[in-house]
C-alpha positions in Angstrom: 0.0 0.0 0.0 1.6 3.5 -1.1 0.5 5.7 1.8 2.2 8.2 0.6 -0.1 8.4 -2.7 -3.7 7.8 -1.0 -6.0 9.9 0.6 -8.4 7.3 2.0 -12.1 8.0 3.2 -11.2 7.1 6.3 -8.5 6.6 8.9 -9.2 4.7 11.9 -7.0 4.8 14.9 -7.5 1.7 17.4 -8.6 -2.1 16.7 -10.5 -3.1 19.4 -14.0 -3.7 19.1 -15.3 -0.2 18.4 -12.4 -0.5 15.3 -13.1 -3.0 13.9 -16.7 -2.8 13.9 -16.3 0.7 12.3 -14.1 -0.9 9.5 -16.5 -3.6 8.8 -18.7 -1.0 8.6 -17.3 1.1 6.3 -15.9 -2.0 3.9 -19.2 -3.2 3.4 -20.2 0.7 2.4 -17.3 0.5 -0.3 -15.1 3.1 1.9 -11.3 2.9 1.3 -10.1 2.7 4.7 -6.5 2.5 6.7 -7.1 0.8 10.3 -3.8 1.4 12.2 -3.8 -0.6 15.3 -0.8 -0.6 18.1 -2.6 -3.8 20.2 -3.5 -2.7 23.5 -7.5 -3.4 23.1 -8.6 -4.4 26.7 -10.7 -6.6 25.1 -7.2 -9.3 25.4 -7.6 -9.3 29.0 -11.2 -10.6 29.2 -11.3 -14.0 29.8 -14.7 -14.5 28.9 -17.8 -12.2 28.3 -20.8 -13.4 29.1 -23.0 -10.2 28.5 -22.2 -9.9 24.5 -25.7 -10.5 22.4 -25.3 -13.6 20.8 -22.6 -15.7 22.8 -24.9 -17.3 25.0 -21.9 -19.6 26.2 -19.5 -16.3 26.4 -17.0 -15.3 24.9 -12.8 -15.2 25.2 -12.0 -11.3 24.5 -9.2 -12.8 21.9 -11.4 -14.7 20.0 -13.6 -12.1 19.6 -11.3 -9.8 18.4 -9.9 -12.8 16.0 -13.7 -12.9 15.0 -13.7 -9.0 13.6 -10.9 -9.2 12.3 -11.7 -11.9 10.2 -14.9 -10.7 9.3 -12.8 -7.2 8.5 -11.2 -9.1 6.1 -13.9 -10.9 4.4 -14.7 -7.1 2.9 -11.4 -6.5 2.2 -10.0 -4.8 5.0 -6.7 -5.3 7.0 -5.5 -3.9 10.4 -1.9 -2.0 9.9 0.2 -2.8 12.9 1.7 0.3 14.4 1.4 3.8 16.1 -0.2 6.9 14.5 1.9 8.9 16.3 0.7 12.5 15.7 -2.3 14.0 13.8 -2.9 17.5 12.2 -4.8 19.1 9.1 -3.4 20.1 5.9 -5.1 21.7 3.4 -8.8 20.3 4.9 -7.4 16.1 5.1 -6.3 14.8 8.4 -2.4 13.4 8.1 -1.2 10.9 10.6 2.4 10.1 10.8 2.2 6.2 11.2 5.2 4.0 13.2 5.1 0.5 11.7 5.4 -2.2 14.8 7.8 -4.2 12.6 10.1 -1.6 12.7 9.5 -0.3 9.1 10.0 2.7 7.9 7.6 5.6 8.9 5.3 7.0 6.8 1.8 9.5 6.6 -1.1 8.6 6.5 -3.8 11.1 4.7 -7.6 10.9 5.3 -10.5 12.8 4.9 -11.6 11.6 7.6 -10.4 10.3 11.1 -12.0 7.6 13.7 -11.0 7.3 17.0 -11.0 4.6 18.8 -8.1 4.7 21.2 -9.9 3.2 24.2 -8.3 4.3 27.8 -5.4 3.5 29.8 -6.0 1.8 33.2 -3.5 3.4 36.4 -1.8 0.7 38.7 -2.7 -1.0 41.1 -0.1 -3.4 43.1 -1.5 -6.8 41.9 0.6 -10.3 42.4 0.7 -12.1 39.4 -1.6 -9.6 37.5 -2.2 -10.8 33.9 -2.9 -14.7 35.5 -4.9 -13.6 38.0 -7.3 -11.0 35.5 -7.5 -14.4 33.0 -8.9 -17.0 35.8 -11.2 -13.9 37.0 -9.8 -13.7 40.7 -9.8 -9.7 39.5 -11.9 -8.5 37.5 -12.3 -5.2 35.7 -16.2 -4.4 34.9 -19.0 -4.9 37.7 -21.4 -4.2 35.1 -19.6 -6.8 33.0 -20.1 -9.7 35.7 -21.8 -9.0 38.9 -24.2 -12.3 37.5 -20.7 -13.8 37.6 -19.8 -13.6 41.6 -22.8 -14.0 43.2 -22.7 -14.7 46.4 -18.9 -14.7 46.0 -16.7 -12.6 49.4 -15.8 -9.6 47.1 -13.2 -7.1 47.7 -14.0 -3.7 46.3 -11.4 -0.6 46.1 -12.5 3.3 46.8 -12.7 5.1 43.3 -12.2 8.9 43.1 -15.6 9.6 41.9 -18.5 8.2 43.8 -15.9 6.3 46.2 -18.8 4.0 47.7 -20.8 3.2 44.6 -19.3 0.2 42.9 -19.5 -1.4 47.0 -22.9 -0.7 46.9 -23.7 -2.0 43.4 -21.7 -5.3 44.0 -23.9 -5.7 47.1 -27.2 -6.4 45.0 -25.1 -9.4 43.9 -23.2 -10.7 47.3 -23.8 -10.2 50.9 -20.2 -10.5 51.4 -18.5 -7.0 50.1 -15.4 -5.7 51.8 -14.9 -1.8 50.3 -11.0 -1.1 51.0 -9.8 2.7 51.4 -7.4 3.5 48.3 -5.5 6.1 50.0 -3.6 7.3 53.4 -7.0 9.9 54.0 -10.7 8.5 53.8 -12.6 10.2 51.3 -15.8 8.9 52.5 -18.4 11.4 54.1 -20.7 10.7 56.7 -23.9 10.1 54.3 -21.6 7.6 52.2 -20.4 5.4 55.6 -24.1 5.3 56.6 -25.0 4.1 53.1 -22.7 1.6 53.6 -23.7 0.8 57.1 -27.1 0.2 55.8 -26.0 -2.1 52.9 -24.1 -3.9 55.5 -20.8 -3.4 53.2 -18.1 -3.9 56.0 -15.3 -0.9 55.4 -11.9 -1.5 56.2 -10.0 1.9 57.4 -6.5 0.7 56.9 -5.4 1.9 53.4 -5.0 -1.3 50.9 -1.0 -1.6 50.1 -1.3 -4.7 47.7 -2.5 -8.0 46.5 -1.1 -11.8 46.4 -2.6 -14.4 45.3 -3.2 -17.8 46.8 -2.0 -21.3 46.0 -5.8 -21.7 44.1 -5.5 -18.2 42.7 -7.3 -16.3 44.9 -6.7 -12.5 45.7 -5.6 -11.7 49.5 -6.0 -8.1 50.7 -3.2 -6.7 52.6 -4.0 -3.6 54.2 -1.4 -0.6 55.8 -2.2 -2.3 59.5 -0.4 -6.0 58.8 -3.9 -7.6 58.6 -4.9 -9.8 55.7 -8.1 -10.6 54.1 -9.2 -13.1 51.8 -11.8 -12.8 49.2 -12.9 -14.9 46.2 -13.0 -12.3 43.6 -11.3 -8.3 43.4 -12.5 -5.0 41.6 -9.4 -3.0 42.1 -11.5 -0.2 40.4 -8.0 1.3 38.7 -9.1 4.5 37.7 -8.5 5.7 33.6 -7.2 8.1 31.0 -8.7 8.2 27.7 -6.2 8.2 25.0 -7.3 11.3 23.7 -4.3 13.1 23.3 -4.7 12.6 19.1 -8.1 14.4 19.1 -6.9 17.1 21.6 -3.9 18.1 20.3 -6.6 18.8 16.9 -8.9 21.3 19.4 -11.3 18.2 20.3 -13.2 18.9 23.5 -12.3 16.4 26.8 -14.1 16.0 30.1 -13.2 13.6 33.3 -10.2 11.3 32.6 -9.6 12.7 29.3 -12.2 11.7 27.6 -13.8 12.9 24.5 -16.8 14.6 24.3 -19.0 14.0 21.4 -22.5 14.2 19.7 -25.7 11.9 19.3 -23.5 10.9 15.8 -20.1 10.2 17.8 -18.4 13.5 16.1 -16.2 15.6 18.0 -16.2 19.3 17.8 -13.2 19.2 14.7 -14.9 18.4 11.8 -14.2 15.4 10.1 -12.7 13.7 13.7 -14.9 11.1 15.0 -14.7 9.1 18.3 -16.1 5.7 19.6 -15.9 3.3 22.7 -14.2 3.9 25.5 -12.5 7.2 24.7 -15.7 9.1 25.0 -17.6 9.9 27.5 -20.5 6.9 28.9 -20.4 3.5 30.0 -17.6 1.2 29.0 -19.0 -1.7 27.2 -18.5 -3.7 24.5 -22.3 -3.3 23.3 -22.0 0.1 23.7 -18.9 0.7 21.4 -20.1 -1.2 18.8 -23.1 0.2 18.7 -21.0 3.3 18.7 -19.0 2.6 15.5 -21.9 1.5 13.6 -23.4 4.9 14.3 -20.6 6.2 13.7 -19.4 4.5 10.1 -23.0 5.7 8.8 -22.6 8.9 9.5 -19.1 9.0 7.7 -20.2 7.5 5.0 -23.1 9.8 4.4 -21.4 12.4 5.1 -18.4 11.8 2.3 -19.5 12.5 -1.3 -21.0 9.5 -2.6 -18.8 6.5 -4.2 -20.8 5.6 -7.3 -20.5 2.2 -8.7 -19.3 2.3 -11.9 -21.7 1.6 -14.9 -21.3 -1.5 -16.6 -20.5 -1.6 -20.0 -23.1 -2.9 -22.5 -22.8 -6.1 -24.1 -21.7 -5.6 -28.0 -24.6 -5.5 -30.5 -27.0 -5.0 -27.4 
């Protein structure tokens, strides 16, 4: 592919699910499309997805995203393995300067139009044994995801910035065994959160949480600041996020909490031209929900961009 020659319709910038859904999207509207991907979809880390329509066995995050891709391809559509590294407007088309993976050599990529789908970065969280423990579900990333999941399961919950007390208080509708852990040194509970608590029967532990090991039979222990230890069957270390929004900001693209992208009813940012989808934007993180996303999205692009006629066929001779 000569990058350097092409302006396609569209260039989409992450290949998770929002990504690739777009790109089917747009392949099966005839768009010519460039879907750059650098392979950090959280999607990987889900070890199975039980609340994706049609899987009513679940799903393995992997597979899935083997799944799109492969359908990607059916229409003609590949995923380009790198970084776009920076974006800007020239003349009215969007240029990306794209870093191969392989360690090719750079090149730009010019669009007249851009898709974001970028997804978020999770902050840290001291976890023994992290990437084993999230695939065997002994932590676990999404209460809305699988609270059907741990029922009746001891759950260890972690304080979040916002709303410190309410992913305790939803995991209590599906266990009568929540711990809620402070995150930090100070409590950032008020009064009318501790008594919402209190009511739920959701036992808080003062002493700040200072780290996680697992068991022999993979399950999370909570180590607190005070020495004391406390053993659970399942952990939502809530870690907190950034949107990877930087691209679209650095263009004049509006951003809210945790970086992430405000857009409209048809997933366009304030820069004409710049879409966003899935997790970068503002709403819930879901699966559904970025899909859903990118199909609204691809639509809009492609009735937006001046049509693509098919060409004529050519009349048989002496017709």
């Amino acid at each position: 592919m000569d990058c350097a020659r092409t302006v396609f319709d569209t260039l989409i910038i992450g290949g998770g699910p929002a990504g690739l859904t777009a790109g089917v999207y747009l392949r099966r509207f005839t768009r010519h499309i460039a879907l750059v991907d650098k392979g950090n979809s959280r999607l990987s880390w889900i070890p199975v997805s039980h609340n994706y329509p049609g899987f009513p066995d679940g799903v393995n995050g992997v597979q899935l995203l083997e799944n799109l891709r492969a359908q990607l391809a059916n229409y003609g559509g590949s995923v380009m393995p790198g970084e776009i590294t920076s974006l800007r407007l020239e003349d009215g088309i969007f240029v990306g300067d794209y870093a191969p993976m392989d360690g090719g050599e750079p090149c730009q990529i010019r669009a007249h139009t851009v898709l974001l789908a970028t997804g978020v970065a999770d902050a840290g969280m001291p976890v023994e044994r992290w990437d084993e423990a999230v695939r065997c579900g002994a932590v676990r990333l999404c209460p809305v995801c699988d609270g059907w999941d741990v029922i009746d399961k001891r759950i260890g919950v972690v304080t979040s910035d916002i709303n410190p007390v309410g992913h305790a208080l939803f995991m209590r509708t599906f266990s009568a065994d929540v711990l809620l852990f402070e995150r930090g040194p100070v409590s950032t509970l008020n009064d009318e959160e501790r008594q919402q608590l209190a009511a739920a029967q959701v036992r808080l532990i003062e002493s700040p949480l200072v780290g996680v090991t697992m068991s022999d039979d993979m399950k999370p222990i909570l180590h607190t600041k005070d020495g004391e230890d406390y053993p659970c069957d399942v952990f939502y270390p809530m870690l907190g996020e950034n949107a990877r929004s930087d691209l679209a900001s650095s263009l004049g693209a509006e951003t809210v909490e945790c970086s992430k992208l405000l857009v409209d009813d048809h997933c366009r940012t304030q820069v004409p031209g710049l879409f966003a989808v899935g997790d970068v934007t503002r709403g819930l993180n879901q699966i559904a929900v970025a899909t859903g996303q990118a199909a609204l999205a691809a639509t809009t692009i492609h009735n937006t961009l001046p049509w693509a006629l098919r060409p004529a066929k050519e009349s048989a001779a002496g017709a």
